[in-house]
C-alpha positions as CSV (number, residue, x, y, z in Angstrom):
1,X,90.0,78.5,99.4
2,X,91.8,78.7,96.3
3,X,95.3,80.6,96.4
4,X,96.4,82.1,93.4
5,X,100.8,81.8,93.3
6,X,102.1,85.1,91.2
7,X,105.8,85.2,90.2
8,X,106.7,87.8,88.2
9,X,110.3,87.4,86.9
10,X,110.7,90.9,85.3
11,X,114.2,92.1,83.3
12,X,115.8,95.4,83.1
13,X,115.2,97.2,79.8
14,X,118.2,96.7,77.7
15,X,119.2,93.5,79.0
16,X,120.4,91.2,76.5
17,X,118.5,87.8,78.3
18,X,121.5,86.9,80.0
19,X,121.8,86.6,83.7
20,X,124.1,89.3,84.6
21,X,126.9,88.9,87.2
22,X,125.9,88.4,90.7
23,X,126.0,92.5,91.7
24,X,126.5,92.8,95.3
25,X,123.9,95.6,96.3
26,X,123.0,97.3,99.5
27,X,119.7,96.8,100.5
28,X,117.4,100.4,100.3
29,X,116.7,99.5,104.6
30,X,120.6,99.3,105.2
31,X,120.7,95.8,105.8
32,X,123.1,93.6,105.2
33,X,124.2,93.1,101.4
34,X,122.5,90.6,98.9
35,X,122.5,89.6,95.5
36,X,120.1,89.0,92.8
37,X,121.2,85.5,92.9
38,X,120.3,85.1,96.4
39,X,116.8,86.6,95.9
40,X,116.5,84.1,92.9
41,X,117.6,81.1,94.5
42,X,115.8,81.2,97.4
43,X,112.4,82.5,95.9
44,X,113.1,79.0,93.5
45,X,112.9,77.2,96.9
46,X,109.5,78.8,98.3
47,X,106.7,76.4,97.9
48,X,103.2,77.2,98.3
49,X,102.0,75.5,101.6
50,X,104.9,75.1,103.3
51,X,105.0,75.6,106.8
52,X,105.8,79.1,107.7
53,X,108.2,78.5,110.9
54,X,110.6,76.1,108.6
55,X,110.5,78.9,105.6
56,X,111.3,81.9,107.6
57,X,113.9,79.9,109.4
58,X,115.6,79.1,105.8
59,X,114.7,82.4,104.5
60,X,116.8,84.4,107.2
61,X,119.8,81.6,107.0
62,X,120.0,82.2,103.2
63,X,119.1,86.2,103.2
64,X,119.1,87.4,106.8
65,X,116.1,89.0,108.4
66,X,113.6,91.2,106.6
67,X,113.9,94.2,105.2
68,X,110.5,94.9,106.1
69,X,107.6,93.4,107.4
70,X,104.2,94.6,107.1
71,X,101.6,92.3,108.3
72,X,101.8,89.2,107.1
73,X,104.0,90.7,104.1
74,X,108.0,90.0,104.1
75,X,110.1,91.6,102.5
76,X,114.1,91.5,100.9
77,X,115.9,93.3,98.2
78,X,119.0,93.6,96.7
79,X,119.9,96.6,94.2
80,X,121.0,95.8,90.8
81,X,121.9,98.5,88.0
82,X,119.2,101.5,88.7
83,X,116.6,98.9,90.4
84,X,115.9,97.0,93.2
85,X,114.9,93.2,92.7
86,X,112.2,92.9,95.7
87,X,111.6,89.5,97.1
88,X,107.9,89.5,98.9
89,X,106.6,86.8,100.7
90,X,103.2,86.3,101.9
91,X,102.5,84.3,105.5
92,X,98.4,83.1,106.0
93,X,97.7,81.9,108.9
94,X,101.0,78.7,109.4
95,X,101.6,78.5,105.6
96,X,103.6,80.8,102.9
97,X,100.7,81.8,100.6
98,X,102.3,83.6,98.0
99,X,105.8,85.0,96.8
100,X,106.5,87.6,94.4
101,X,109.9,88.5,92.6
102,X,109.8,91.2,90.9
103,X,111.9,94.7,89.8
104,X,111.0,98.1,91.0
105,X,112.7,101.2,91.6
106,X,114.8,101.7,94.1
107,X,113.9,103.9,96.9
């Protein structure tokens, strides 16, 4: 079975390519406070086939625990400007299967 890996890396209208600063933002759930950058640098460490146990383990450390999960769907955010960056990571069976990054409106 062939599993397809979609990142989507998407930037705010009217930003000028640069990274901005890292904006602390609530997360829409309550949680605890993330970044961007935190979202970023650990979906750049999420690696198809890795063992699920050791990712959410690392995830958490780096982000603390999910915003959401839904199924085999976890998920994190951080707001940034008028939108929420959404990290969503997707567990199959023992293994991360798929991650997204991507912005959306904020609840």
């Amino acid at each position: 079975m062939r599993l397809t890996i979609l990142v989507v890396v998407a930037f705010l209208s009217g930003c000028s390519g640069k990274r901005g600063p890292a904006a602390a933002g609530v997360t829409p759930g309550g949680g605890s406070s993330l970044t961007v950058s935190q979202l970023e640098d650990a979906e750049s460490d999420l690696q198809p086939f890795d063992l699920w146990d050791v990712t959410l383990v690392e995830l958490t450390k780096k982000l603390g625990k999910p915003e959401k999960v839904d199924g085999g769907l976890y998920i994190w955010s951080a707001k940034y400007r008028a939108a929420c960056q959404v990290l969503t990571v997707r567990k199959q069976g023992d293994l991360v299967a798929e991650k997204y990054l991507e912005v959306k409106d904020c609840p």
